[in-house]
PyMOL commands that place a pseudoatom at each C-alpha (Angstrom):
pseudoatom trace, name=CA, resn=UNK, resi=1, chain=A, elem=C, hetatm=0, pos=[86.956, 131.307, 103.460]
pseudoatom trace, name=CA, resn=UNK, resi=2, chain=A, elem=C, hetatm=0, pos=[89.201, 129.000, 101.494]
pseudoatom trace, name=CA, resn=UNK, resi=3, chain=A, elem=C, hetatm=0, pos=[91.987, 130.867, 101.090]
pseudoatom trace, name=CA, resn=UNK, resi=4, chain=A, elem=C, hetatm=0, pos=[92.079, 132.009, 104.650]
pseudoatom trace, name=CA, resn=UNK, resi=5, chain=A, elem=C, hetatm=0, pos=[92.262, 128.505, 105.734]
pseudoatom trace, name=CA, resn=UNK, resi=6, chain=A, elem=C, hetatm=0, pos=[94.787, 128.011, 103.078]
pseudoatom trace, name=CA, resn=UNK, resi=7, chain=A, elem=C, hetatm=0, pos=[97.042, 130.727, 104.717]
pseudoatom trace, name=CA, resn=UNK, resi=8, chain=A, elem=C, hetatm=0, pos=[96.001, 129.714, 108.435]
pseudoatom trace, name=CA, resn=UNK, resi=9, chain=A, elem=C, hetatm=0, pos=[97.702, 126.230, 107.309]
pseudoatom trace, name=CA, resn=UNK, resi=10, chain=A, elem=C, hetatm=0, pos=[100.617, 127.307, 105.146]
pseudoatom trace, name=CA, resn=UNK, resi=11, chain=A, elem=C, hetatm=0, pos=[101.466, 129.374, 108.151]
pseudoatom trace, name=CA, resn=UNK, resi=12, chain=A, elem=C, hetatm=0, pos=[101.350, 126.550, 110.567]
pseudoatom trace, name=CA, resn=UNK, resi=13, chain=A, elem=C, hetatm=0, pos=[102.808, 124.554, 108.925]
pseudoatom trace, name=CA, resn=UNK, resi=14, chain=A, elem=C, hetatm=0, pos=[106.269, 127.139, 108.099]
pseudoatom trace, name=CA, resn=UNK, resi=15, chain=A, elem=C, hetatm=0, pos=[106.413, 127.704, 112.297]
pseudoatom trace, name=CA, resn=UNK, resi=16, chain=A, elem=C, hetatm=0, pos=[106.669, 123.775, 111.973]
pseudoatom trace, name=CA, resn=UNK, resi=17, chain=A, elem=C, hetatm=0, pos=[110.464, 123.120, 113.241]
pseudoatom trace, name=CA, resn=UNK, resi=18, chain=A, elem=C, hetatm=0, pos=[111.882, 120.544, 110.991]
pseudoatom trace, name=CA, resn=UNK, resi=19, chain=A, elem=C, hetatm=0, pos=[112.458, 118.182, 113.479]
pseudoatom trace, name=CA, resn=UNK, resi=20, chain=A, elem=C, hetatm=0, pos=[108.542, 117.333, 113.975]
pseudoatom trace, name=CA, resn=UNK, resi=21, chain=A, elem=C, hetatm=0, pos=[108.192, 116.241, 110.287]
pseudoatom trace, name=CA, resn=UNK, resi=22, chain=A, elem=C, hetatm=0, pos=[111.133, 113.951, 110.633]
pseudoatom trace, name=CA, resn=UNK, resi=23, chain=A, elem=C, hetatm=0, pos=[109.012, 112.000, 113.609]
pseudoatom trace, name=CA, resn=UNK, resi=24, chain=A, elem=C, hetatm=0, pos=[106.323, 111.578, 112.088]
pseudoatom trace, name=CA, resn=UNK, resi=25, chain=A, elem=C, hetatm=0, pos=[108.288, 109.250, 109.428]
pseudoatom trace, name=CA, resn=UNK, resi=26, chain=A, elem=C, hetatm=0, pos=[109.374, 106.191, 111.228]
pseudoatom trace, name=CA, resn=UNK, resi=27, chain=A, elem=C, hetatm=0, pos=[112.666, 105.880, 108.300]
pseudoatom trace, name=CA, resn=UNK, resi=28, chain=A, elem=C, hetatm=0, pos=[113.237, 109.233, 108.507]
pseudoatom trace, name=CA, resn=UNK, resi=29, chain=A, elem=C, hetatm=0, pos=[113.267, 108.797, 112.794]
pseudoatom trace, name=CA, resn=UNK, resi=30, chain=A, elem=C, hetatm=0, pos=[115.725, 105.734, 112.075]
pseudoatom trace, name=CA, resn=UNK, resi=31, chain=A, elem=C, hetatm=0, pos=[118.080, 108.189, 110.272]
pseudoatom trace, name=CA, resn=UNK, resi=32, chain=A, elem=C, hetatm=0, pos=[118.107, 111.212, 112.516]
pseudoatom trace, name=CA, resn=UNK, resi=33, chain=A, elem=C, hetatm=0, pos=[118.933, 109.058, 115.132]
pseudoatom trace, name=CA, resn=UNK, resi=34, chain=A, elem=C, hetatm=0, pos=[121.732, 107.364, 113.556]
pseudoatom trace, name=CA, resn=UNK, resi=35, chain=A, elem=C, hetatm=0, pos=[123.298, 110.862, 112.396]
pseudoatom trace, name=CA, resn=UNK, resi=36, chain=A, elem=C, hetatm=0, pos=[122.616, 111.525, 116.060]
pseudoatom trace, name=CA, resn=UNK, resi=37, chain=A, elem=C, hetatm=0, pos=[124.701, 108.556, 117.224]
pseudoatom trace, name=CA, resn=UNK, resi=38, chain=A, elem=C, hetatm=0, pos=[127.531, 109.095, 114.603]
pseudoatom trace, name=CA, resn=UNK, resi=39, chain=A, elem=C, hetatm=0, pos=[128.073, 112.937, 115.805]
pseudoatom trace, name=CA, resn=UNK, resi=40, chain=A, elem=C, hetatm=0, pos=[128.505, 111.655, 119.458]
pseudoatom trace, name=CA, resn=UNK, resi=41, chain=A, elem=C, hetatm=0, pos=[129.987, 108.352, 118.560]
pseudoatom trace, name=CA, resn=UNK, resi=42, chain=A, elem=C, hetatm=0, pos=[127.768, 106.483, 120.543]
pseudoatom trace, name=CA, resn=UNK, resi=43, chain=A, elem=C, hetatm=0, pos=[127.548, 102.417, 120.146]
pseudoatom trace, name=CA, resn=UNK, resi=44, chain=A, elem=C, hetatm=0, pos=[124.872, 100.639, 121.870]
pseudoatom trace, name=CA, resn=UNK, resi=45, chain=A, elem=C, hetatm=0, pos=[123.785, 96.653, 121.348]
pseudoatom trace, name=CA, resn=UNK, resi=46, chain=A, elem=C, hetatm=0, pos=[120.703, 96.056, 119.724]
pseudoatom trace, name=CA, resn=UNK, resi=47, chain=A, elem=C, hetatm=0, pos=[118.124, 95.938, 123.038]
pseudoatom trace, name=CA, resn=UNK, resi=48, chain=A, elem=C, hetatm=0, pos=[120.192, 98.728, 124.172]
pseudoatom trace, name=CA, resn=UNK, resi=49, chain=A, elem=C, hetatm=0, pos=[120.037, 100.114, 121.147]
pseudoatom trace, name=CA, resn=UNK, resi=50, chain=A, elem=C, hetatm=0, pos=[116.418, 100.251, 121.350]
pseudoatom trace, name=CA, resn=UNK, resi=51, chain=A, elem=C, hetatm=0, pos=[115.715, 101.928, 124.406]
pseudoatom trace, name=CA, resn=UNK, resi=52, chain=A, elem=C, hetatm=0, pos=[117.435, 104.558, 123.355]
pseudoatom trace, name=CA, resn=UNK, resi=53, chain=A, elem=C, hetatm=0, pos=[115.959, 105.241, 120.365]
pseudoatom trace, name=CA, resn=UNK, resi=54, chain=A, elem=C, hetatm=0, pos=[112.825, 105.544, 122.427]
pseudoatom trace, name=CA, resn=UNK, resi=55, chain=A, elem=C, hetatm=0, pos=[113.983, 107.795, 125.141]
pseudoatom trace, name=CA, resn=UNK, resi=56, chain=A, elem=C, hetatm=0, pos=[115.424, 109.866, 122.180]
pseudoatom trace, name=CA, resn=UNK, resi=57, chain=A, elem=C, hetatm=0, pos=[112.328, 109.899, 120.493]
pseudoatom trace, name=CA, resn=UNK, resi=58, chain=A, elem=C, hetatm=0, pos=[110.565, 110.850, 123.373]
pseudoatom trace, name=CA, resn=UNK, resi=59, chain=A, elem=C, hetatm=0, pos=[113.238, 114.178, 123.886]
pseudoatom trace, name=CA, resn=UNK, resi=60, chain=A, elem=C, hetatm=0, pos=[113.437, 114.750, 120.205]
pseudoatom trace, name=CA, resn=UNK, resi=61, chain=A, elem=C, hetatm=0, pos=[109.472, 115.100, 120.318]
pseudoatom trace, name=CA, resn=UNK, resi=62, chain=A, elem=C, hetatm=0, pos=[109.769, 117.633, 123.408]
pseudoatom trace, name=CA, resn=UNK, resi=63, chain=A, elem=C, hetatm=0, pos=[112.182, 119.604, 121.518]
pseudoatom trace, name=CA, resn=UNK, resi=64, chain=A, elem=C, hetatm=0, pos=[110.041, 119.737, 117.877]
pseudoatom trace, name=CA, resn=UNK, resi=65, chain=A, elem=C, hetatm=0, pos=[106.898, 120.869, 120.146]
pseudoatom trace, name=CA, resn=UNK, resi=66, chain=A, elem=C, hetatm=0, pos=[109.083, 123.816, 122.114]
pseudoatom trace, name=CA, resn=UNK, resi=67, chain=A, elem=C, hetatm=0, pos=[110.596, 125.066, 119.214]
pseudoatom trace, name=CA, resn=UNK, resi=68, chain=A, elem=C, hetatm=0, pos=[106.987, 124.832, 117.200]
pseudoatom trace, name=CA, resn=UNK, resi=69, chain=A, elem=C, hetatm=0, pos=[105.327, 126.414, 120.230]
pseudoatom trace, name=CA, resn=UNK, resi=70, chain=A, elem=C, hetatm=0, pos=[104.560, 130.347, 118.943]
pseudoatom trace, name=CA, resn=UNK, resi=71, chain=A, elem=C, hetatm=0, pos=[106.434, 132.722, 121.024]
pseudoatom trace, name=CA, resn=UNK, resi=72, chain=A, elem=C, hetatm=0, pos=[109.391, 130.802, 121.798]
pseudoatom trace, name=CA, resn=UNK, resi=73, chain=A, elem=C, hetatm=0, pos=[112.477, 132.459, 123.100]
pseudoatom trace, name=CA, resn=UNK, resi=74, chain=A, elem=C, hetatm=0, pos=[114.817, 129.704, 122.070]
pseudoatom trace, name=CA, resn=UNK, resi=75, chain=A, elem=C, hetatm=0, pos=[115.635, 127.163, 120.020]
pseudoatom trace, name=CA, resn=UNK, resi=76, chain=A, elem=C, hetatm=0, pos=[116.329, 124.390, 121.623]
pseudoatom trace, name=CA, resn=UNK, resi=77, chain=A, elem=C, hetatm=0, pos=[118.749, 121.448, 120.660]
pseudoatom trace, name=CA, resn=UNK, resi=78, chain=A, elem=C, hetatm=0, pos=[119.215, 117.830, 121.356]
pseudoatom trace, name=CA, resn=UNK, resi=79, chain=A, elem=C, hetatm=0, pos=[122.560, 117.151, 123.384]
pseudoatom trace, name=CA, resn=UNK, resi=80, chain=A, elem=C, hetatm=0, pos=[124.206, 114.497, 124.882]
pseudoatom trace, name=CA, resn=UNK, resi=81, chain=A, elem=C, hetatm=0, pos=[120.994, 114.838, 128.116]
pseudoatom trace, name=CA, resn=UNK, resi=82, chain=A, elem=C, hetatm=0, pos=[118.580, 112.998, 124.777]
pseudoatom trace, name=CA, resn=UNK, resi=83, chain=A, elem=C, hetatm=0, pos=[119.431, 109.118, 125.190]
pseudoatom trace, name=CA, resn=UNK, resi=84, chain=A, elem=C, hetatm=0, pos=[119.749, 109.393, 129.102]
pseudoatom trace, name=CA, resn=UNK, resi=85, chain=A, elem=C, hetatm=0, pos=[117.443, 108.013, 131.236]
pseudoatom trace, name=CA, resn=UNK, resi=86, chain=A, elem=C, hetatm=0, pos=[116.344, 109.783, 134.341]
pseudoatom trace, name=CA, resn=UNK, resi=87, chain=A, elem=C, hetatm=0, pos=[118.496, 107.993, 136.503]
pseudoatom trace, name=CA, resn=UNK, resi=88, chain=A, elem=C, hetatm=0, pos=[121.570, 108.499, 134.584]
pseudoatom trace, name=CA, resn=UNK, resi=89, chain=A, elem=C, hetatm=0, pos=[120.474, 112.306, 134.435]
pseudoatom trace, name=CA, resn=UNK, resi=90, chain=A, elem=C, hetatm=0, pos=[119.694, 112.322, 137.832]
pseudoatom trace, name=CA, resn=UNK, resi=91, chain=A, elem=C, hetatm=0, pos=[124.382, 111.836, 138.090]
pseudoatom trace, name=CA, resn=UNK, resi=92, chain=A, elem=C, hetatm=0, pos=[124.580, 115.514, 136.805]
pseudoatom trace, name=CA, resn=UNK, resi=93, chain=A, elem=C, hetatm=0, pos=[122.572, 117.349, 139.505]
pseudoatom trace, name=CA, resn=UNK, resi=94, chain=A, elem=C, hetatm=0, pos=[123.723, 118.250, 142.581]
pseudoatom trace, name=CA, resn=UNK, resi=95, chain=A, elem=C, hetatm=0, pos=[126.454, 120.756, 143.656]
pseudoatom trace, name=CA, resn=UNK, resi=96, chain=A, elem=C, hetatm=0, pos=[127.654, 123.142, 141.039]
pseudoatom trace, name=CA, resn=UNK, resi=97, chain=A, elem=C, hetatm=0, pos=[131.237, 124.098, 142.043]
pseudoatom trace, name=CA, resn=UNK, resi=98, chain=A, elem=C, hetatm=0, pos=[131.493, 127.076, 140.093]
pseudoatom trace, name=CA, resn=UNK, resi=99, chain=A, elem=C, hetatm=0, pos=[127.760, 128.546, 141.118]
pseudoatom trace, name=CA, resn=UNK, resi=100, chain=A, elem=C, hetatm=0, pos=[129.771, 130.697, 144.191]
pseudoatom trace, name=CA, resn=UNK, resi=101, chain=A, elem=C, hetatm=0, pos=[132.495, 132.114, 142.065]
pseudoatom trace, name=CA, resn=UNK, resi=102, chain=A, elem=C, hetatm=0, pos=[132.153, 135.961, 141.198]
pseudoatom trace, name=CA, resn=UNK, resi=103, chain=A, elem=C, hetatm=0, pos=[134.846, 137.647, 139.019]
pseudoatom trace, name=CA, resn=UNK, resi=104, chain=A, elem=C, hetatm=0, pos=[136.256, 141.074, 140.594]
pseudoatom trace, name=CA, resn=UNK, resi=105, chain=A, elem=C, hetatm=0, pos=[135.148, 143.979, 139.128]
pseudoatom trace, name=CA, resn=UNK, resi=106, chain=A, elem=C, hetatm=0, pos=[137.127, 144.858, 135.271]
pseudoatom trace, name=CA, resn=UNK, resi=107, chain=A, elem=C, hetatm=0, pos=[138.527, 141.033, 135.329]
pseudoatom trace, name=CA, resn=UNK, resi=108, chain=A, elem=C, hetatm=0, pos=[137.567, 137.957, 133.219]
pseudoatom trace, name=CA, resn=UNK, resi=109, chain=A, elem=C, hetatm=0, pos=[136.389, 135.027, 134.808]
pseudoatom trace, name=CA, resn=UNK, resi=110, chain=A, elem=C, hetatm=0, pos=[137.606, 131.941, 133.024]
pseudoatom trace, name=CA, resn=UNK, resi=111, chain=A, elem=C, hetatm=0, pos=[136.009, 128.176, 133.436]
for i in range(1, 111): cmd.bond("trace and resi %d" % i, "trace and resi %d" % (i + 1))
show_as sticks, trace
zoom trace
């Protein structure tokens, strides 16, 4: 009975994405998101600063549970969407202009 709750564990915890463990350390949170800023060099003030960090957090923890969820189709990634807040997403929906385009049959279509 031991050892099968040994393996039930070990297996949890290997479907785990990496992403989850670094929330649940508050230092190794501060980091991630830092190496996130730096890749999209991103500058905030500090109360700025803050709220971003949360409404990262908050995507960063949707992310670690959908990629940890068993089954999943895709990985999913943070992009530039993760220190938005609604209302600044809410700037990139609306009318697509390339959703009506179709390509002629044997050609390329090129965005």
């Amino acid at each position: 009975m031991i050892l099968l709750l040994s393996l039930l564990v070990t297996v949890s915890y290997a479907r785990e994405d990496p992403l989850k463990a670094i929330l649940r350390s508050p230092t190794q949170t501060l980091r991630a998101y830092g190496r996130y800023k730096a890749s999209r060099h991103l500058r905030f003030g500090p109360t700025e600063d803050r709220m971003r960090l949360g409404v990262w957090r908050r995507a960063a923890s949707l992310v670690a549970a959908e990629n940890s969820r068993p089954g999943h189709s895709a990985d999913l990634e943070l992009n530039f969407f993760a220190v938005m807040t609604n209302e600044e997403r809410r700037q990139y929906l609306g009318m697509n202009a390339t959703s009506g385009m179709k390509a002629l049959p044997g050609s390329v279509l090129y965005l």
